[in-house]
N, C-alpha and C positions, 0 to 999 in steps of 0.2 A: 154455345148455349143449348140445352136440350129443351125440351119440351115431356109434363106428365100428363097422358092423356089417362083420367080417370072415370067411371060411370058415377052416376048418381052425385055429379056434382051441379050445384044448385047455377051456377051462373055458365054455360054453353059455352060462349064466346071469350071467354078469358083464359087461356091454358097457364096452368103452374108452373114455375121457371125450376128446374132440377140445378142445382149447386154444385153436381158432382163431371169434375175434369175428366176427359175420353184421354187419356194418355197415349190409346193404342197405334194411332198415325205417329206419335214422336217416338217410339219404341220400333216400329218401320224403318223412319228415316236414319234413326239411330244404327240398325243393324244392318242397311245396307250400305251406308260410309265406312262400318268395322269393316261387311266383306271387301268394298274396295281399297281401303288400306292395309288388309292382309296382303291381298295382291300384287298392290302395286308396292310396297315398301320393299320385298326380297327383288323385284324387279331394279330398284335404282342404284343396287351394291354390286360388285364384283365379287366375282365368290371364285375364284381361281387362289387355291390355297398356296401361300408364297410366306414363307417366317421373314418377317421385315423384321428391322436393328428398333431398337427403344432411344428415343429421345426425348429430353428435358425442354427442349425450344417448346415456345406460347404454341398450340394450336389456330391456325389459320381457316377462315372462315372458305368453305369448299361450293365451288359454283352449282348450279341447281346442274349442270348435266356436265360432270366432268370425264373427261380423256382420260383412259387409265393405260400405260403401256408398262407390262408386267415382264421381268426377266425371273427364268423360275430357276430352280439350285441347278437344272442342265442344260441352263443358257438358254432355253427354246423362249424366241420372244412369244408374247401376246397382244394386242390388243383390245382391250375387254376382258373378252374372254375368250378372242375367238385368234389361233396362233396364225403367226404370220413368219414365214421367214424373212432375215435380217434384210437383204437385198431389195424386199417388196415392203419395206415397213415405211417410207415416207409415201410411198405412191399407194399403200393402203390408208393412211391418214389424209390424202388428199382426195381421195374417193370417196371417201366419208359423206353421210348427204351434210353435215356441219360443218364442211373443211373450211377453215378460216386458220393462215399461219401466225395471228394475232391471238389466239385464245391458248390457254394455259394446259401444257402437258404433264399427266402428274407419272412422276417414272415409278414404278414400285419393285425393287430388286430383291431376292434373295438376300438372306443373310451371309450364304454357301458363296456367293457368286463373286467373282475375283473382281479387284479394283478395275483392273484393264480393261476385260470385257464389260465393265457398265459406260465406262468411257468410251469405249469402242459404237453403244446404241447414242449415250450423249450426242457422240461426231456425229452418227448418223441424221442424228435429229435437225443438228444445229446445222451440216450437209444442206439439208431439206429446205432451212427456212424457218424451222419451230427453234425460236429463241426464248422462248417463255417457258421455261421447263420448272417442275416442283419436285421436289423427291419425298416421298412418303416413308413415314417410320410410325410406329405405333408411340403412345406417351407411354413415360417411362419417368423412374425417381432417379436420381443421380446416382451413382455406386459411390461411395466411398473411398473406393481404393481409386478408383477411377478421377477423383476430385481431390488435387493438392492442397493441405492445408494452408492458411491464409498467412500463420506467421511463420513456414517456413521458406526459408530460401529455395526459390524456382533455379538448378541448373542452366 
């Protein structure tokens, strides 16, 4: 609430109540939340450019801090974003200050990248102890061609 302090008014001791709202501290607080979610929003993604497959499956709700282990089109793994060779990849997930072989590893592979060699990181994982593995795909509509019609006979 403000206060009008004016001259030449007859009663001293009573000051006039001003009506009009200081918006300027909510426009503060307002614009220092934008800067910290500018911030920190590119902070909680992966940005290691990897062409994942499109799938039709529900989307799954993703944990506030997830494990990303990235195979890229020339096999080099990642985790995060930061490479690791095959050899060193569970003993870099155990190094982790998070290492828990209970929490969920979301795999993210090439599109490029051959059936074998993804299986080849699985083993390794599964090797490890990380049995909780997710595979990532982008959403996607179903093809067409790729979808058997329903009154035809399935060979």
């Amino acid at each position: 609430m403000g206060v009008s302090l004016s001259e030449g008014s007859d009663d001293d001791d009573d000051f006039a109540e001003s009506h009009e709202i200081n918006v300027t501290p909510f426009i503060d607080v307002i614009l220092v939340l934008l800067i910290i979610f500018m911030v920190a929003a590119p902070l909680s993604t992966v940005d290691l450019p990897i062409d994942l497959p499109t799938s039709t499956a529900t989307p799954q709700k993703k944990p506030d801090k997830p494990t990303y282990v990235s195979i890229k089109s020339d096999l080099a793994v990642a985790i995060g974003e930061n490479m690791v060779k095959r050899v060193d990849l569970v003993r870099s997930l155990d190094a982790m200050p998070d290492s828990n072989k209970e929490r969920a590893i979301f795999l993210r592979a090439d599109r490029a990248v051959p059936y074998g060699d993804m299986m080849d990181v699985l083993e390794l994982l599964r090797a490890g102890g990380y049995t909780k593995l997710k595979l990532v795909t982008l959403e996607g509509v179903p093809d067409a061609s790729a979808v058997p019609p329903a009154d035809k006979p399935k060979p």
